[in-house]
C-alpha positions as CSV (number, residue, x, y, z in Angstrom):
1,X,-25.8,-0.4,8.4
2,X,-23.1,1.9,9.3
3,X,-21.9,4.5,6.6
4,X,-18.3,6.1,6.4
5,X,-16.9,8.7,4.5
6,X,-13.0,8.1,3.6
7,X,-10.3,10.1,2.9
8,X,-6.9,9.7,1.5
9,X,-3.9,11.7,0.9
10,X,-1.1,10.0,2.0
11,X,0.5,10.7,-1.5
12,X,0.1,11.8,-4.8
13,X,-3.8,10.4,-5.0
14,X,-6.2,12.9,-3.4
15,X,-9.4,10.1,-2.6
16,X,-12.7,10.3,-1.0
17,X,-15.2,7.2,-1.1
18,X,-18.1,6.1,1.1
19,X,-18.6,2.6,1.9
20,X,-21.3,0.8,3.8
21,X,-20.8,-1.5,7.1
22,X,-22.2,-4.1,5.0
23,X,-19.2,-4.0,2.2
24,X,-21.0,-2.0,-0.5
25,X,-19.2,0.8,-2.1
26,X,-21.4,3.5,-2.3
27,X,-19.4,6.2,-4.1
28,X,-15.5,6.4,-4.7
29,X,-13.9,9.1,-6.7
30,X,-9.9,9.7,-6.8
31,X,-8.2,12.3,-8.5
32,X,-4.2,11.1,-9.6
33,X,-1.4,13.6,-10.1
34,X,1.0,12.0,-13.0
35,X,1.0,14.2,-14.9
36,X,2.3,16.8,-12.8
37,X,5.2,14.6,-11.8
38,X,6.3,12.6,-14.3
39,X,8.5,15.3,-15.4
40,X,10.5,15.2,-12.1
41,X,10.3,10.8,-12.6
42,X,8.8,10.3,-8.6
43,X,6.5,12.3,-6.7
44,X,7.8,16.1,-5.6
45,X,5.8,16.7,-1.9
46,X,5.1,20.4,-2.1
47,X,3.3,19.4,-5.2
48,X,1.5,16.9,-4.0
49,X,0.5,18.9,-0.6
50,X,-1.0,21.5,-3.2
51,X,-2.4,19.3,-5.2
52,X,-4.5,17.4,-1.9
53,X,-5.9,21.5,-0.9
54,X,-7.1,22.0,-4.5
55,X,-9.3,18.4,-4.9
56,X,-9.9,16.9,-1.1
57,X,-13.1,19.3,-0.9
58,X,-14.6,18.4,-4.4
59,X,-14.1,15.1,-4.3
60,X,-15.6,15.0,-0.9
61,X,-19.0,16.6,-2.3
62,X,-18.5,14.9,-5.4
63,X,-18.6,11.3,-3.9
64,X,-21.3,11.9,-1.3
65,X,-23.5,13.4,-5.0
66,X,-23.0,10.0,-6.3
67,X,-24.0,8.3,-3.6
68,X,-27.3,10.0,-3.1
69,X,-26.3,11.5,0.3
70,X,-25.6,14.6,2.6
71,X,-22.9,14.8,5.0
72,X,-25.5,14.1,7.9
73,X,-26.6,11.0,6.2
74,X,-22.4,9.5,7.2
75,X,-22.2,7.5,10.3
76,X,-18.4,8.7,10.7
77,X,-15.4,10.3,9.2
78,X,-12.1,8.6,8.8
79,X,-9.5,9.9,7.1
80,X,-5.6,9.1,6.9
81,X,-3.8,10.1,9.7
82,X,0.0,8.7,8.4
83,X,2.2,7.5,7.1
84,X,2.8,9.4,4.2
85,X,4.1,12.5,2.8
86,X,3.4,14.6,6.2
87,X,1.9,18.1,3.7
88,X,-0.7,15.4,2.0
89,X,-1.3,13.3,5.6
90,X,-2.1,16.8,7.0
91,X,-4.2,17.9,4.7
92,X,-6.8,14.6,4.7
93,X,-6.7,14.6,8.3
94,X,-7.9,18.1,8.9
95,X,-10.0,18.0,6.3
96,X,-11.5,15.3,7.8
97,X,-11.7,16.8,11.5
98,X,-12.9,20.0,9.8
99,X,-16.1,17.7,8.2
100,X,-16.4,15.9,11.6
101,X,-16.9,18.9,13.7
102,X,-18.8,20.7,11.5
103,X,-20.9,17.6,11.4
104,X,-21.0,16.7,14.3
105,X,-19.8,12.9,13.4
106,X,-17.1,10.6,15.3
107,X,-13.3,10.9,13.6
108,X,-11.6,7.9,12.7
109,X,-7.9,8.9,11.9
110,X,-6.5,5.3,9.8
111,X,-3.4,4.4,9.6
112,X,-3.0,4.1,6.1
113,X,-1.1,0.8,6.6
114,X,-4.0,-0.3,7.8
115,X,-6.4,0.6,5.1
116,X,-4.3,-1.9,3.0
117,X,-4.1,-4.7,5.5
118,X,-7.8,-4.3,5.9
119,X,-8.3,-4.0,1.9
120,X,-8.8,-7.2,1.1
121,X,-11.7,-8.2,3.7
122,X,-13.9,-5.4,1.8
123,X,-13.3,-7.4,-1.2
124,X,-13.7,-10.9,0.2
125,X,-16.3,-11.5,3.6
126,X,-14.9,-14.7,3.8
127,X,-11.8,-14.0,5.0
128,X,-11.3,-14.5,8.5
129,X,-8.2,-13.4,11.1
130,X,-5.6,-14.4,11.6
131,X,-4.0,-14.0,8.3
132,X,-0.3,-13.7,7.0
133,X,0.1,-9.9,5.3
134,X,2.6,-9.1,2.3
135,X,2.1,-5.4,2.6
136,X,4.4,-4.1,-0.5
137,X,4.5,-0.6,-1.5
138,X,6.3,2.4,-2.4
139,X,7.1,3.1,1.0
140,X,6.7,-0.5,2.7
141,X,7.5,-4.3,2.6
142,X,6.4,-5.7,5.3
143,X,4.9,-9.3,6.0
144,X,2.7,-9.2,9.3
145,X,0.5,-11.5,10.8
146,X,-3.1,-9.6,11.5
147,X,-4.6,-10.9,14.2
148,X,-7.7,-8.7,14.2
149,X,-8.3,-5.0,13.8
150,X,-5.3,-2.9,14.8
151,X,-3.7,-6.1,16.0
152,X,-0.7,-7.0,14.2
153,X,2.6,-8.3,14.9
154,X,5.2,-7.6,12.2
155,X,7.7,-11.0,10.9
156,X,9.6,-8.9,8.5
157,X,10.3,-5.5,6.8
158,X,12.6,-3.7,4.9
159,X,16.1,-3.1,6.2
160,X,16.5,-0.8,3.4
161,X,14.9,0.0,-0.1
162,X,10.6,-1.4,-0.6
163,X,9.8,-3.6,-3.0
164,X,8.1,-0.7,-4.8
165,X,10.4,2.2,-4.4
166,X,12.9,-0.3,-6.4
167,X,10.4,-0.5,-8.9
168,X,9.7,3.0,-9.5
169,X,14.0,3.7,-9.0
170,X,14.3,0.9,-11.9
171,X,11.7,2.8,-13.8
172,X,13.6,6.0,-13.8
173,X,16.9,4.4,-14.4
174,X,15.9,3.0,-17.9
175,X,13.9,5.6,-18.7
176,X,10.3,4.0,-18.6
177,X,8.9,6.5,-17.5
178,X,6.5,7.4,-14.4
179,X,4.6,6.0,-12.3
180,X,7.3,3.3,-12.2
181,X,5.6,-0.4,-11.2
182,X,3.0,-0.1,-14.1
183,X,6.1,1.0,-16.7
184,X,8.4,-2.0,-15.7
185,X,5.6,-4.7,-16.0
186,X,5.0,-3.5,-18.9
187,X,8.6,-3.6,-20.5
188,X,9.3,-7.0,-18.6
189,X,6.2,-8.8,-20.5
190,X,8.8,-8.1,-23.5
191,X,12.1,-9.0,-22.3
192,X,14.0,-12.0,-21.0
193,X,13.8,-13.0,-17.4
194,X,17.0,-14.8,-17.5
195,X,18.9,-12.5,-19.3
196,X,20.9,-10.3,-17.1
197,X,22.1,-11.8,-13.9
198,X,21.1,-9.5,-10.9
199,X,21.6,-10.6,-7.4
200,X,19.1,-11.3,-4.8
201,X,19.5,-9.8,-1.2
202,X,18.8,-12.1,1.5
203,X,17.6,-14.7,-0.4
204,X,18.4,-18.0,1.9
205,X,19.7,-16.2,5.1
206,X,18.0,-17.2,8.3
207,X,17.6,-12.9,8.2
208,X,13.7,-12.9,7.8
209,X,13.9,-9.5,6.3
210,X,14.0,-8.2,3.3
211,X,16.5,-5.8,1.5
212,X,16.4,-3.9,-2.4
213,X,18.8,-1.1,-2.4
214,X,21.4,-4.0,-3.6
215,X,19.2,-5.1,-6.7
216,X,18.7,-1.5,-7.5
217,X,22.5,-0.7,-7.9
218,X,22.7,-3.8,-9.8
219,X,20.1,-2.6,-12.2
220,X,22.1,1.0,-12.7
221,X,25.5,-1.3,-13.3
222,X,23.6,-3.7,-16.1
223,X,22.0,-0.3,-17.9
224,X,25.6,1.6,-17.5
225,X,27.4,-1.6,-19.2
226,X,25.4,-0.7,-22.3
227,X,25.0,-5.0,-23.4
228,X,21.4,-5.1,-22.2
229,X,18.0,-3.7,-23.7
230,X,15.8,-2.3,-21.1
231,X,13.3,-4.9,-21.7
232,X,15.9,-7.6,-20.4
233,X,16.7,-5.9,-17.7
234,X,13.3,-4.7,-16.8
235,X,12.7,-8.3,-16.8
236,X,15.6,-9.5,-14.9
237,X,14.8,-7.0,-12.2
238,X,10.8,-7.8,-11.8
239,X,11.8,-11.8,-11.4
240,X,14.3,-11.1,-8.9
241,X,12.2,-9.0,-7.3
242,X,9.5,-12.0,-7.2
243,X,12.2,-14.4,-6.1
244,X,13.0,-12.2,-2.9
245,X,9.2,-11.4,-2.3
246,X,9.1,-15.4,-2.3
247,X,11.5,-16.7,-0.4
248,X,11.0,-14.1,2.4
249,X,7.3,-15.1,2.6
250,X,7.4,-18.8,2.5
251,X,10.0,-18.3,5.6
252,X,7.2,-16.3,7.2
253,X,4.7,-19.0,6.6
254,X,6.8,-20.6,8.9
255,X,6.2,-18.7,12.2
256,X,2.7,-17.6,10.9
257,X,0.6,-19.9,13.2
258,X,-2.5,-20.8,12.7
259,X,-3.1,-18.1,9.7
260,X,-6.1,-18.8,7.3
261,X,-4.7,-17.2,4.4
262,X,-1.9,-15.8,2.7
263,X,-3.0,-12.2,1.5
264,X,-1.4,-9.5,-0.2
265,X,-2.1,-5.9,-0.6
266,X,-0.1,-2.2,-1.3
267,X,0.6,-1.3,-4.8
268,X,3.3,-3.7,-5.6
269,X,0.1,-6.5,-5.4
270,X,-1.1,-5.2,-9.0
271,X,1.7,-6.5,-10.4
272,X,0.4,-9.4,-12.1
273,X,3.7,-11.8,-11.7
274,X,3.8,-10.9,-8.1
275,X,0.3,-12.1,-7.8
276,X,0.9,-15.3,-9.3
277,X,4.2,-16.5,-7.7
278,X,2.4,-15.8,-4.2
279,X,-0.8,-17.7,-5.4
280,X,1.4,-20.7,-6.4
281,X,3.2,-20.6,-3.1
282,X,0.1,-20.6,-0.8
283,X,-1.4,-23.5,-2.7
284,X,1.8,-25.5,-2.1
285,X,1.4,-24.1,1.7
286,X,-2.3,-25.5,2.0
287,X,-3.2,-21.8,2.5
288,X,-5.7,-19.7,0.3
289,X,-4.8,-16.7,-1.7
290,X,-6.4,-13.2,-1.5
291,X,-5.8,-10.8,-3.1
292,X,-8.1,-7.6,-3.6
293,X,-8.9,-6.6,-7.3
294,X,-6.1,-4.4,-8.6
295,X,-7.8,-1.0,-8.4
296,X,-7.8,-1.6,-4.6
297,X,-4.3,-2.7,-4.6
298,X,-2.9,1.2,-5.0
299,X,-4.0,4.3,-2.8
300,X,-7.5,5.0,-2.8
301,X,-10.6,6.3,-0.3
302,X,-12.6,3.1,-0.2
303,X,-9.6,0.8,2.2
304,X,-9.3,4.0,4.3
305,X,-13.3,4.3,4.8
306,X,-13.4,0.2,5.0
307,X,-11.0,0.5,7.8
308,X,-13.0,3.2,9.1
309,X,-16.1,0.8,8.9
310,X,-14.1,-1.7,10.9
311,X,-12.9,0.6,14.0
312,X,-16.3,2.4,14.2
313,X,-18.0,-1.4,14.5
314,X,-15.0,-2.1,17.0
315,X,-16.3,1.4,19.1
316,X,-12.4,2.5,18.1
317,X,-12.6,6.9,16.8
318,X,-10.5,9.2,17.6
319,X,-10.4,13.0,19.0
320,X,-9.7,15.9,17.4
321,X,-6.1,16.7,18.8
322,X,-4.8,13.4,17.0
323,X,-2.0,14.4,14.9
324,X,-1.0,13.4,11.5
325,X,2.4,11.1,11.5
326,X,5.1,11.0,8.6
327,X,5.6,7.5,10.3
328,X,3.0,5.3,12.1
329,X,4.4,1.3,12.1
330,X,1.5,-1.2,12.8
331,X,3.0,-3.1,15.5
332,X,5.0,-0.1,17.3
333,X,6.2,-3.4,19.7
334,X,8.3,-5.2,16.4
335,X,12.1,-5.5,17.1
336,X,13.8,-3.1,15.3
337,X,15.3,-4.5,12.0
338,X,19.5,-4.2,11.1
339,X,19.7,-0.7,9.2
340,X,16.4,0.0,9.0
341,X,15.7,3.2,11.3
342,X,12.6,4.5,11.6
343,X,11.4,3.0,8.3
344,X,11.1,-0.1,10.5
């Protein structure tokens, strides 16, 4: 059995966790930095780079004390080499080379993208490739069709706003507070789905993307007219939310051939309504439904050592002069989507 030591810092969670070949997670310790933003409503990057140099050290010793093991005892290193905030993505990464040399252990830089599309096999062996990927986050909505380990070919993305960054934007706007996803779940389990009409980008179009800049401006209109409690709105905004996620995906299911399961991962996969909307449209699909348990859903070090785990069995590391990336897509080969630059 292989052992690798992970590290993430693509945000505001500094995470180190080590994680057997054979799925077992050995240690995993993550330190969050709410507090220190919530005052500024979304993440502040200088913060969070300083943030990543005070903890990425102790929570490296503290997790391999857990575990029972010294540095020599790790097979490899892998740590997140982008996307992400670059001050946090460099920080990981040479943290991680720093360990490796010293060490004397392979480097695995992940793209972070990739510890989420990978989540969900550490959670569930039996899921096989190919399968079709809703990867929603802060920073990405994606569906891609994995085909194997750092094979994917993208379907869709955003051609604006993600799924999540509406989320935490909608969050700020009524004054729920920070992080964003968590607070408008929360306020949407006690308001009316129906009750403020909000539109619904794309929905229908033969466009396979998706788009959520619209939705957002539509929320910041319905809080301005002053007729609507936050709670309505709140959850107006998460069902249309679902509804785009939805109908994007089932026209995805479309062109994903031969896929053995409909999976979703990234931090916009916690929310509980998301979940089940996309479990009720695999079943009607004749597809299974994976999902990894929520804690794995947001940023943490065990998906970046899994993914680790997976490269080093697929004899994939990396050398020392591999840089850290504000943006890494998965399939660098995908057409490029209307409007959406280099977010594509």
């Amino acid at each position: 059995m292989a052992i690798i030591l992970g590290i993430e810092s693509s945000c505001d969670e500094t995470a180190a966790a080590l994680v057997g070949s054979d799925r077992r997670i050995l240690a995993h310790r993550l330190a969050g930095q709410e507090a220190a933003h919530r005052p500024f409503g979304g993440v502040v990057p200088e913060l969070a780079a300083r943030a990543h140099v005070e903890m990425a050290t102790p929570l490296v010793e503290a997790a391999l004390a857990d575990a029972g093991l010294k540095l020599s005892d790790v097979d490899a290193i892998a740590a997140t080499a982008g996307p992400g905030l670059i001050g946090g993505v460099m920080v990981g990464l040479m943290t991680g080379k720093a360990l490796a040399h010293a060490a004397g252990k392979p480097l695995i830089a992940v793209n972070h993208l990739e510890g989420h599309a990978l989540s969900p096999r550490l959670a569930d062996p039996d899921l096989q490739f190919p399968y079709l990927l809703l990867l929603a986050s802060g920073g990405h909505c994606q569906l891609l069709l994995v085909r194997g380990v750092g094979d994917y070919s993208r379907l869709a993305t955003t051609i604006d706003d993600a799924a999540g960054e509406a989320f935490d934007k909608t969050a700020k706007l009524l004054g729920l507070g920070f992080p964003g996803g968590p607070a408008v779940e929360a306020a949407a389990r006690e308001g009316d789905p129906k009750a403020v009409k909000l539109p619904r980008p794309l929905v229908g179009t033969a466009e396979p993307h998706f788009s959520f800049a619209g939705l957002k401006s539509a929320v910041l209109r319905a809080r301005d007219a002053g007729i609507h409690k936050p709670a309505d709105i709140a959850a107006s905004f998460q069902q249309a939310v679902v509804d785009c996620l939805i109908d994007r995906t089932r026209r995805a299911i479309e062109r994903a051939d031969g896929a053995t399961a409909l999976v979703v991962a990234g931090g916009v996969a916690a929310n509980e309504a998301v979940r089940r909307a996309l479990s009720r449209l695999a079943a009607d699909n004749g597809l299974r439904f994976v999902a990894p348990p929520l804690w794995l859903c947001t940023d943490n070090g065990a998906m970046i050592a899994w993914a680790g785990a997976e490269r080093f069995a697929a004899g994939l590391t990396d050398g020392m002069e591999t840089p850290a990336r504000a943006r890494w897509p998965l399939d660098p080969n995908a057409e490029k989507a209307r409007g959406a630059g280099v977010k594509a």
